[in-house]
C-alpha positions in Angstrom: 72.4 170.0 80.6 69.2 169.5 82.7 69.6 166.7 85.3 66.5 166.5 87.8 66.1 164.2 91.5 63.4 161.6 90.2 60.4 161.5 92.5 58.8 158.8 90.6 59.2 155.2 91.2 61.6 153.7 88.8 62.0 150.0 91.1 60.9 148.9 87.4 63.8 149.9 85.7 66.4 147.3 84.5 69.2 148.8 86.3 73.1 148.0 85.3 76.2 148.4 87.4 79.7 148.9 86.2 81.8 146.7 85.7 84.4 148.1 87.5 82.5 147.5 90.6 84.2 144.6 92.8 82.0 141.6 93.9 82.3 143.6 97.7 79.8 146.6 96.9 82.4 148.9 96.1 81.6 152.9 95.2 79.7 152.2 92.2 76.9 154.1 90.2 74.0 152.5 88.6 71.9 153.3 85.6 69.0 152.3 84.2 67.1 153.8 80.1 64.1 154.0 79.0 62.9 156.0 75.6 63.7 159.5 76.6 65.8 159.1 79.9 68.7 157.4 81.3 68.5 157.2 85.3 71.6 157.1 87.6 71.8 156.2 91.2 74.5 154.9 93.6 74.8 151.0 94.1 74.8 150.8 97.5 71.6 152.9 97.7 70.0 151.1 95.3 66.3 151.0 95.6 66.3 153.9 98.8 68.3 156.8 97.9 68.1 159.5 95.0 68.0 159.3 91.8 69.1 161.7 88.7 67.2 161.9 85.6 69.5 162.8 82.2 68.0 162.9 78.9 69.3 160.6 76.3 71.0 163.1 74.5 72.7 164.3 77.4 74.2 161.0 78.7 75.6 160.3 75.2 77.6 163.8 75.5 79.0 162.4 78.9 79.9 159.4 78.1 81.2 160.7 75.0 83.6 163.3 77.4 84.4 160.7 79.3 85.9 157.8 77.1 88.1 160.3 75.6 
């Protein structure tokens, strides 16, 4: 799995949160897709702290780990 810091500027992202996350800004992750990427950064950083760069394939094996 390749996961890379994104230096590029992804503010025009449509970017989701869990809903898990409480209405109080809780510790939450965020992600955001585009063709050939999903993008994940924490919620209470959004917009000013890192973000990671997964390919599509990749994320789908996560997820797929992780709802088992």
């Amino acid at each position: 799995m390749s996961v890379e810091q994104v230096a590029e500027n992804v503010d025009a992202l449509r970017w989701f949160k869990s809903s898990y996350s409480g209405s109080d800004g809780g510790d939450c992750v965020e992600v955001a897709a585009n063709l050939d990427a999903v993008y994940v950064r924490d919620s209470k950083a959004a917009g000013g702290g890192p973000v990671l760069r997964v390919g599509r394939g990749e994320w789908a094996a996560f997820v797929a780990l992780a709802t088992k």
